[in-house]
N, C-alpha and C positions, 0 to 999 in steps of 0.2 A: 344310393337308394336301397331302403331293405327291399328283400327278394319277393317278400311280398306282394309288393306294390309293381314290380314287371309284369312283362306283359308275356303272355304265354299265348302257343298257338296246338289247338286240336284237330289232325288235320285239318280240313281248309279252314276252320275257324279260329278267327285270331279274338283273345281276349285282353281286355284292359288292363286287367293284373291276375294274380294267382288264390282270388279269393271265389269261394264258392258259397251261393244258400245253398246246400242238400235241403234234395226234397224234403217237405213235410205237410202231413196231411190238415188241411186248413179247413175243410169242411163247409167250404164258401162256392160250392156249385150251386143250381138252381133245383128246383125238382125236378127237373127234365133232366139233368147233367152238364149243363152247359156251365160255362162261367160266369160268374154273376158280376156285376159291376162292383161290389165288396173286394172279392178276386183281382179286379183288373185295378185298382186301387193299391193294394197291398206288393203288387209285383212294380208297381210305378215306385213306391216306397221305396221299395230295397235299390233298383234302380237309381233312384237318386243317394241313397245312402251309399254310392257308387261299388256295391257287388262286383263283381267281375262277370260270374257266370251264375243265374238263375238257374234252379232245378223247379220244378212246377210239384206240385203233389203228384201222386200216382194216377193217373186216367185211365179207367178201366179199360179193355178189349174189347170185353161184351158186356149185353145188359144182364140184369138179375132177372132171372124165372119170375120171381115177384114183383108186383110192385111199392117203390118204397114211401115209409107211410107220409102223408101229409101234413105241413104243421109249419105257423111262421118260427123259424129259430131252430131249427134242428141242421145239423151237421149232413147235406148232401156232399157226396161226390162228384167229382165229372168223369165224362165219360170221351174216346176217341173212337166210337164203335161203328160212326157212318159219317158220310162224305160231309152231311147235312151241319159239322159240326167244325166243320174248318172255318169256313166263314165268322164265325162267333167268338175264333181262337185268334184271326187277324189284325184286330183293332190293338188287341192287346201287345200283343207282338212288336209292332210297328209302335207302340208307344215305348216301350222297353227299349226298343233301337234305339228311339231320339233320346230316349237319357243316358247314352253309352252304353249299358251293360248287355249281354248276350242272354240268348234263352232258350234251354232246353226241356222239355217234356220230357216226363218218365210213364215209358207205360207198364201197368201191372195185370198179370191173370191170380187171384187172391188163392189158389187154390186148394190145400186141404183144411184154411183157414176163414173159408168162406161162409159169412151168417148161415145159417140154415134156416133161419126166419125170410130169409130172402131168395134164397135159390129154390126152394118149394121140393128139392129132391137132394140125396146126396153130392154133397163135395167132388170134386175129380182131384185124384193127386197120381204120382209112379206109383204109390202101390196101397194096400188098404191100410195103412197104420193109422189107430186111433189118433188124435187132436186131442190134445187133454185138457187145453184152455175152454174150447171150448163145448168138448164132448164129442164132437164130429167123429164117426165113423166113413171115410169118403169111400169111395168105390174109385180101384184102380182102373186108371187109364189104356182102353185103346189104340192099336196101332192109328185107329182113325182118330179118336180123341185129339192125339198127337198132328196128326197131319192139322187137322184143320186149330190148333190152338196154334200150331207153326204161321198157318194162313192167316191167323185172325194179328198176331203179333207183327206182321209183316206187312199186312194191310195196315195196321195203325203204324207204324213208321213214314210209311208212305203219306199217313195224314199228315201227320204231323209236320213232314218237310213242307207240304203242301199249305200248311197255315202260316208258311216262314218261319218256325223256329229254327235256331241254332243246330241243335244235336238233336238226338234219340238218347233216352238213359233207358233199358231195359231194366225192369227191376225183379232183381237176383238174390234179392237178402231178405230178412225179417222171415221166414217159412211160409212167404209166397210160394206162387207154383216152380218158377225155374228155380228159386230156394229147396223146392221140394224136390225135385229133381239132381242136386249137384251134393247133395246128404246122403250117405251113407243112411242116417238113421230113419230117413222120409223114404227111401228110394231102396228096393229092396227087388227089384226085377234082376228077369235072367237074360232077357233079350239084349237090341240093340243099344236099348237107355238107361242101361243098370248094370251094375259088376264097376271094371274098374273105373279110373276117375275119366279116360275119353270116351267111354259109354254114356255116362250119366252126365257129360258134357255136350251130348250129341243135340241133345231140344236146342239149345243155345246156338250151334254153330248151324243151325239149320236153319234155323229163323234168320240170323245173320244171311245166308246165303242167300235166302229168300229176299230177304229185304235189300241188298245189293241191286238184286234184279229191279226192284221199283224204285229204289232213291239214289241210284252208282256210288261208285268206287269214293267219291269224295267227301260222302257227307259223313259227319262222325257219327256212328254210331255205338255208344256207350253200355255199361251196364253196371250196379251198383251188387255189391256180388258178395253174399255171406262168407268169411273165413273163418268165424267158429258160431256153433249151434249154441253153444252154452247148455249141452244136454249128454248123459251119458250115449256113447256110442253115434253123436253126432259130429258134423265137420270141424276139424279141426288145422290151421294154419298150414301145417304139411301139407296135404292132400288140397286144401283149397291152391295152396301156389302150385299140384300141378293142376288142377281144375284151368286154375287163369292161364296157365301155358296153351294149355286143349283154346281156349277162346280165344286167347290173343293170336294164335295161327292161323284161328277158323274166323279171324278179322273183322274184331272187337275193337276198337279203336282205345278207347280209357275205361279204367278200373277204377271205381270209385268201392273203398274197404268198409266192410262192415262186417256185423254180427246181431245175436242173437236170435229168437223165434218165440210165440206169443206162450211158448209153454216154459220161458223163461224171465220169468220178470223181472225188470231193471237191467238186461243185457243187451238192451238196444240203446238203451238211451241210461244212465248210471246217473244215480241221486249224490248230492253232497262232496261235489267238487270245489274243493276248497285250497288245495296245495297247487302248485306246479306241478310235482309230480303224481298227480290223479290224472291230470290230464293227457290227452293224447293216448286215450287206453287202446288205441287198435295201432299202435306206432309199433308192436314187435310185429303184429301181422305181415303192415307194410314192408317191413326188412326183409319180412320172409319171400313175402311176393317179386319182389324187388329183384330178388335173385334169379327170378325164375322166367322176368317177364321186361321188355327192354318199350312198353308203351306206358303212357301216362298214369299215372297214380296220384288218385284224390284220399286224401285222410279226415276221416272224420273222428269224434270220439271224443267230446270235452274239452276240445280247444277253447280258453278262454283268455290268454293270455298272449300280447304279441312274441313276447320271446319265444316261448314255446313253438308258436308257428313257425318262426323264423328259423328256428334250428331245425326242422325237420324238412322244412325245404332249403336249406344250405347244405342240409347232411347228403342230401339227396335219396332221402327216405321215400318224398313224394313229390310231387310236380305241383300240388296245388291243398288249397286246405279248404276244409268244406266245414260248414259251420249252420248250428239248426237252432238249438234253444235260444243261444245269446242272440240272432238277429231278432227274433221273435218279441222279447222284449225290446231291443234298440237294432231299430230298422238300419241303422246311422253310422251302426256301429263300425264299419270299414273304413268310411268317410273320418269318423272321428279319431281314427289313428292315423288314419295320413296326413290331416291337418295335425298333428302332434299330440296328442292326448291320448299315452300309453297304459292308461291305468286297466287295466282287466273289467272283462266286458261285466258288466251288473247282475247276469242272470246268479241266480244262487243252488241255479242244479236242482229245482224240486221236485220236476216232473208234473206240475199240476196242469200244465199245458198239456202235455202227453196223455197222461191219465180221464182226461175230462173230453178229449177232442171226438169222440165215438159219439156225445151226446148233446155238445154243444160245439159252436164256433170256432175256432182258435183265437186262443187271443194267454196273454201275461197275467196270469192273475195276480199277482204280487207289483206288477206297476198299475196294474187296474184299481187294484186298493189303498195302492201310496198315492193313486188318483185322486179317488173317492175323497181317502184324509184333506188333498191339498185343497181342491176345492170346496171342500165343509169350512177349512180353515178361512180360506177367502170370505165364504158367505160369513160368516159370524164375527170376521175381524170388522 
């Protein structure tokens, strides 16, 4: 059996095999923030496309200062910000169990990267560095700021076990907030959260601690953790493996690798993967991590190909492989390699999925219009 298809366990959570959806933001909440039955649809999908482990989109902390506008077809978020939203998170959950796969929640605080059409005041980040994507000036962060985004991140963990999902993935990468904190080039304090790398590691092992306290010792709790900025003077693979050493201590369960920040375009997610070797772009990361750090590692980055996967969890690069664009077009696409059919997943790397999700849905545009074709074709044959 490729190594693939085994079954892996995070502590107490045992998975079906070693495939991951990484989150991706779908844009299929309600207005309120809740999950919409589109949402609970799309997670059944992958589910039976036999997934191993579900990552959910980012769920906010807290709400926006504003309100966000109203309109049928616009891209909401969800939200894990009160107790009121567990209930809503349980159906789903429980259907996801019956089709075998597991499922965890990522939660995000957005922050120096946060609309400012929506928070009605400045940003919060470690310290004031302009946003160049999107102009933002934020106002650095408070000792209190700090306590209570510890509080607000530990209380959503606690939901989250509480709706039955799987894990917790904290989200650490993209130049979200704990992203903003583990950067050198975001993170510019002199106190307890800034200087070297177990300083500006400290928001993360403190929320961990905190959260211990509400969900114990057994539950996994994850985080998806930037190891290059893709920006001068930003985090780069050295420093991030000792960043994940500081978190894997302060009892982080898995490390799911990533990169980039929204002042770098196309280093989150990379256009025009076409070789075997394009893919697997954050696979020197993992090496590096690897050394530094003896708990579980997810690879994300372009995998489209099963060889590829395959050798990176035989190398023991990582523990598991996480994959976003290609399920996105073929939900199946897990299922369809272990029923035998090795050919490489169909997505073709555009990013039009990525690029469009701030204002519309998620969805494939490129199988959405070999759609469009087949059934025009139908109508007219």
């Amino acid at each position: 059996m490729p190594k693939m298809f085994e079954p892996v366990q995070i502590k107490g959570m045992k998975i079906r095999n070693r495939t991951v959806r990484s989150a991706t933001y779908e844009g299929l909440g309600t207005p309120s923030g809740e999950p919409s039955a589109a949402l609970a649809r799309l997670y059944s999908d992958l589910a039976d496309g036999e997934v191993g482990l579900i990552i959910t989109s980012a769920s906010l902390i807290e709400r926006f200062k504003l309100p966000l506008p109203d309109g049928d077809g616009l891209p909401y978020p969800t939200f894990i910000d009160n107790d009121a939203v567990i209930a809503k998170w349980r159906p789903i959950v429980d259907d996801v169990h019956r089709r075998g796969a597991r499922i965890a929640m990522q939660v995000v605080h957005p922050g120096r990267q946060e609309n400012p059409m929506l928070r009605g005041e400045p940003a919060i980040a470690p310290s004031a560095v302009e946003e160049k994507a999107f102009g933002n000036m934020p106002r650095e962060m408070t000792k209190t700021d700090i306590d209570d985004v510890v509080e607000k991140f530990a209380q959503a963990c606690r939901r989250v076990k509480e709706a039955g999902f799987d894990a917790v993935q904290l989200h650490g990468g993209h130049g979200y907030l704990l992203s903003n904190f583990i950067s050198p080039y975001t993170n510019r304090r002199t106190d307890d959260y800034g200087g070297d790398s177990a300083r500006r590691a400290r928001i993360i092992v403190d929320i961990v601690r905190r959260a211990r306290e509400l969900v114990g010792d057994e539950y996994p709790v994850m985080i998806k953790m930037n190891c290059e900025d893709s920006v001068p003077g930003g985090l780069e693979k050295e420093e991030a493996a000792r960043v994940a050493a500081h978190i894997a201590a302060g009892g982080i369960d898995c490390i799911e690798i990533t990169g980039g920040i929204y002042e770098a375009p196309d280093s989150t997610s990379r256009k025009g993967i076409k070789k075997e070797s394009d893919e697997a772009y954050f696979r020197p990361h993992a090496e590096t991590l690897r050394q530094a750090v003896d708990i579980p590692l997810i690879l994300v980055g372009g995998l489209k190909t099963p060889r590829v996967v395959e050798r990176a969890l035989t190398d023991g690069i990582a523990d598991l492989a996480a994959f976003c664009r290609p399920l996105i077009r073929e939900p199946h696409l897990i299922k369809r390699w272990k029923n035998g059919d090795l050919s490489k997943a169909s997505c073709i790397s555009c990013s039009k999925c990525a690029e469009n999700v701030f204002s519309q849905p998620l969805r494939c545009y490129v199988e959405e219009a070999q759609k469009k074709r087949r059934d025009k074709n139908v109508t007219t044959s």
